[in-house]
C-alpha positions as a Markdown table, in Angstrom:
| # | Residue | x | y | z |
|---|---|---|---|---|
| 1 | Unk | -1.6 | 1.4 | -12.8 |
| 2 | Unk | -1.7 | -2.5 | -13.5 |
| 3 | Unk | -3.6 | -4.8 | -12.1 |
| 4 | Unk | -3.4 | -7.8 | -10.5 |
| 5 | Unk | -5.5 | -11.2 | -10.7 |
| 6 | Unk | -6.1 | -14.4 | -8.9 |
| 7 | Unk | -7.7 | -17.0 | -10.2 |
| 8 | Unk | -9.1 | -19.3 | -7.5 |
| 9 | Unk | -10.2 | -22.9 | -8.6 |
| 10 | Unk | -11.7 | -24.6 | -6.0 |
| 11 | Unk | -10.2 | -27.7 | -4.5 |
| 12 | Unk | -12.5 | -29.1 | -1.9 |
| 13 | Unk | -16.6 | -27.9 | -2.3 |
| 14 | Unk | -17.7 | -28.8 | 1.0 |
| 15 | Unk | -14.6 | -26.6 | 3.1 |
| 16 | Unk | -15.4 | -23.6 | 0.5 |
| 17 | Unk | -19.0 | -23.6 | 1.5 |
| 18 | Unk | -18.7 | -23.4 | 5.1 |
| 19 | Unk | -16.2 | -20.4 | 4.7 |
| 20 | Unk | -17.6 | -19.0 | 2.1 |
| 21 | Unk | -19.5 | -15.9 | 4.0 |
| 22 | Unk | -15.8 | -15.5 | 5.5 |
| 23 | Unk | -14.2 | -15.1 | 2.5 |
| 24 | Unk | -16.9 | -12.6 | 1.1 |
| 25 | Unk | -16.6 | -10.7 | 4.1 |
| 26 | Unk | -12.4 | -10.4 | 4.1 |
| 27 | Unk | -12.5 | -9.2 | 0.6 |
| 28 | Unk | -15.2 | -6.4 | 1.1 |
| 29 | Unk | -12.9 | -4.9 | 3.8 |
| 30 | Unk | -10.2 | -4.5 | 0.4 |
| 31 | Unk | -13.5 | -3.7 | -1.9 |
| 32 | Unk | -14.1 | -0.3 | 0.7 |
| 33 | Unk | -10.9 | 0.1 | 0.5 |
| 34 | Unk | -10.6 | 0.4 | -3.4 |
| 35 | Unk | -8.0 | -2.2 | -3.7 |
| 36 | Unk | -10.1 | -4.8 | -5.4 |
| 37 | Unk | -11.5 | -3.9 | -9.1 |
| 38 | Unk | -14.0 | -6.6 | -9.6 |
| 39 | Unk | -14.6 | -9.8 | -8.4 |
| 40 | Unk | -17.0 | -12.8 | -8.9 |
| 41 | Unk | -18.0 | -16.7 | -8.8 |
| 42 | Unk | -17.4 | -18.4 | -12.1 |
| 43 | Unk | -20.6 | -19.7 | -13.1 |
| 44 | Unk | -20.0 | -23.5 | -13.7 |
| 45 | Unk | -19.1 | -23.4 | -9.4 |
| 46 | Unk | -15.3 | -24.1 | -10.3 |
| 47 | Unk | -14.4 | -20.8 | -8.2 |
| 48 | Unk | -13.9 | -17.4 | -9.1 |
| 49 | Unk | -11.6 | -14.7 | -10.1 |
| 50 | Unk | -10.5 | -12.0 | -8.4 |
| 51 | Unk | -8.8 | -8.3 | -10.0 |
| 52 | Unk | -6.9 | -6.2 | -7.5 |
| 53 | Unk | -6.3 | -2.9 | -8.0 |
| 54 | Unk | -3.1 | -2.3 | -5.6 |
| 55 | Unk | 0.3 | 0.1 | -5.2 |
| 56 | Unk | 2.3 | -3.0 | -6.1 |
| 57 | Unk | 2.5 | -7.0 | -6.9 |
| 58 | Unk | 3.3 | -7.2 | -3.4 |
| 59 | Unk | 0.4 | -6.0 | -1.7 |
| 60 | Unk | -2.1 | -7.2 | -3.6 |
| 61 | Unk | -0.4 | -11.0 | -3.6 |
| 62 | Unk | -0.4 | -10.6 | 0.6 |
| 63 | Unk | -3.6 | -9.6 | 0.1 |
| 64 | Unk | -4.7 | -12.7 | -1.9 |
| 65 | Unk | -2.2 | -15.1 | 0.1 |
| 66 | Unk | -4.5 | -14.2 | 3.2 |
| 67 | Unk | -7.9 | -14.8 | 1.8 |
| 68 | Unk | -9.8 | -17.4 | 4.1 |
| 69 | Unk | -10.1 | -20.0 | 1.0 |
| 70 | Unk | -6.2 | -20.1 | 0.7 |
| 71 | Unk | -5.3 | -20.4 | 4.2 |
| 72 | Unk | -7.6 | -22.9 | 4.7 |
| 73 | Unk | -7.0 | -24.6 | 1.6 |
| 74 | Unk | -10.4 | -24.6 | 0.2 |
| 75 | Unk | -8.9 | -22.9 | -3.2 |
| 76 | Unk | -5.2 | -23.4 | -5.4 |
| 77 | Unk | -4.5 | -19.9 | -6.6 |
| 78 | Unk | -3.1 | -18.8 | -9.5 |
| 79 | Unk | -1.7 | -15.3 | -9.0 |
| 80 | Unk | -0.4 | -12.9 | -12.1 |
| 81 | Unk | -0.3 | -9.0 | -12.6 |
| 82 | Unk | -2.5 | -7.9 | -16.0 |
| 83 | Unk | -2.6 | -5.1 | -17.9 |
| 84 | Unk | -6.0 | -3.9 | -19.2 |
| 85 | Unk | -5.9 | -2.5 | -22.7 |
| 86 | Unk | -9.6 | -0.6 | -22.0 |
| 87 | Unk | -8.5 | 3.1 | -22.0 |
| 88 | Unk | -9.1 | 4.3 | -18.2 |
């Protein structure tokens, strides 16, 4: 099954802080759910990456085109499928 990331660079600090709790609590929904692999802040506060684990490229990008940072423009996304070459 491939994978799917997005790569979320933040855009405006102060917006992403006040949704922040938001936006943890949108993607736990997908994380009980099993559609989301891993996730996590990049450490220099830039913003963070996201790995979906999804049926298709097209529920996984609806997924991430409705995260609270995008919508309210808080984070640009960057949005690809990836293929991990661990064996699963």
């Amino acid at each position: 099954m491939p994978y799917y990331i997005a790569f979320l660079e933040t855009i405006d600090p102060e917006k992403d802080a006040e949704i922040l709790e938001v936006h943890k609590a949108y993607l736990q929904k997908y994380i009980n759910e099993g559609k989301i692999y891993a996730k996590g802040p990049f450490t220099d506060h830039t913003g963070g990456l996201i790995i979906y684990k999804t049926n298709s490229y097209e529920e996984a990008k609806l997924i991430a085109e409705n995260d609270p940072v995008i919508k309210e423009n808080s984070r640009k996304m960057t949005f690809k499928e990836w293929k991990s070459t661990l064996p699963e």
